[in-house]
N, C-alpha and C positions, 0 to 999 in steps of 0.2 A: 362434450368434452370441453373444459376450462379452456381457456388463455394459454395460463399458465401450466398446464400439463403437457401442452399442445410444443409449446417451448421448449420444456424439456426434455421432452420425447425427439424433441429433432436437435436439441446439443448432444444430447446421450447419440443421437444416430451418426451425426457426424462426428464426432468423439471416437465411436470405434473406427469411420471407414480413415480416421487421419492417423488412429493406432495402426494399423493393418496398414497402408499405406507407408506411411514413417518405415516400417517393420520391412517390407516387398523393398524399397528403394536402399536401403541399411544394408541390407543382407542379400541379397539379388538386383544388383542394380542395372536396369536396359541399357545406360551407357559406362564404357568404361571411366573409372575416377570419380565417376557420381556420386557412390558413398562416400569416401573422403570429402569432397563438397560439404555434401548436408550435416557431415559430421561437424566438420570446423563449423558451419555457419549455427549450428544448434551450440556448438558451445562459444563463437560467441556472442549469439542472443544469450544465454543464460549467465554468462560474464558480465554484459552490460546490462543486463538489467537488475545484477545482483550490485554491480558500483554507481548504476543509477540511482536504486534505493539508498544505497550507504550516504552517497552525496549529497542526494536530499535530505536524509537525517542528519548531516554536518552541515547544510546552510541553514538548516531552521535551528539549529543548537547556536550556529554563529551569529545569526540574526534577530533570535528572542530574547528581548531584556530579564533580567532575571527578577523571578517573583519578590514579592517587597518579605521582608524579616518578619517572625512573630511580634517581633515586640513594636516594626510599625505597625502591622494591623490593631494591637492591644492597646497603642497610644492614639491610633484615631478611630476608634471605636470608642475609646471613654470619652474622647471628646467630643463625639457626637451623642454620648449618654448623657455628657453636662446639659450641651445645648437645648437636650430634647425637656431634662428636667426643669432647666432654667424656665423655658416658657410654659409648662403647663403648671408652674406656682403663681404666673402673672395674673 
């Protein structure tokens, strides 16, 4: 058996027992309050890392110089077309 089937056979395995697990402590919890716990803490992992992603899309948007215009790339493209003709007439 591959590596890589090997891999996935044990995310898939641990996958279900953290479904079924998540699912026993949600809905039948051993201590009282316990759900409410894992509930808030699940949503806020899924809050924060939905305004982690957003944030990081807003410091690269705030940070990235903005691409040069058509018309500079068309003006230093021909002028690297002069250059290029210039010397291969010498």
């Amino acid at each position: 058996m591959s590596r890589d089937r090997s891999l996935g056979g044990l995310i898939l395995a641990g996958s279900i027992v953290g479904i079924l697990l998540y699912g026993w402590i949600v809905f039948l919890p051993p201590l009282p309050g316990l759900d409410i716990f894992i509930l808030k803490l699940t949503g806020f992992i899924a809050v924060a890392g939905l305004l982690g992603i957003l944030s990081w899309i807003g410091y690269t948007l705030a940070t990235t110089p903005p691409p040069k215009s058509v018309e500079e790339i068309e003006k230093e493209l021909n002028e690297e077309l002069k250059k290029s003709e210039g010397k291969g007439t010498t």
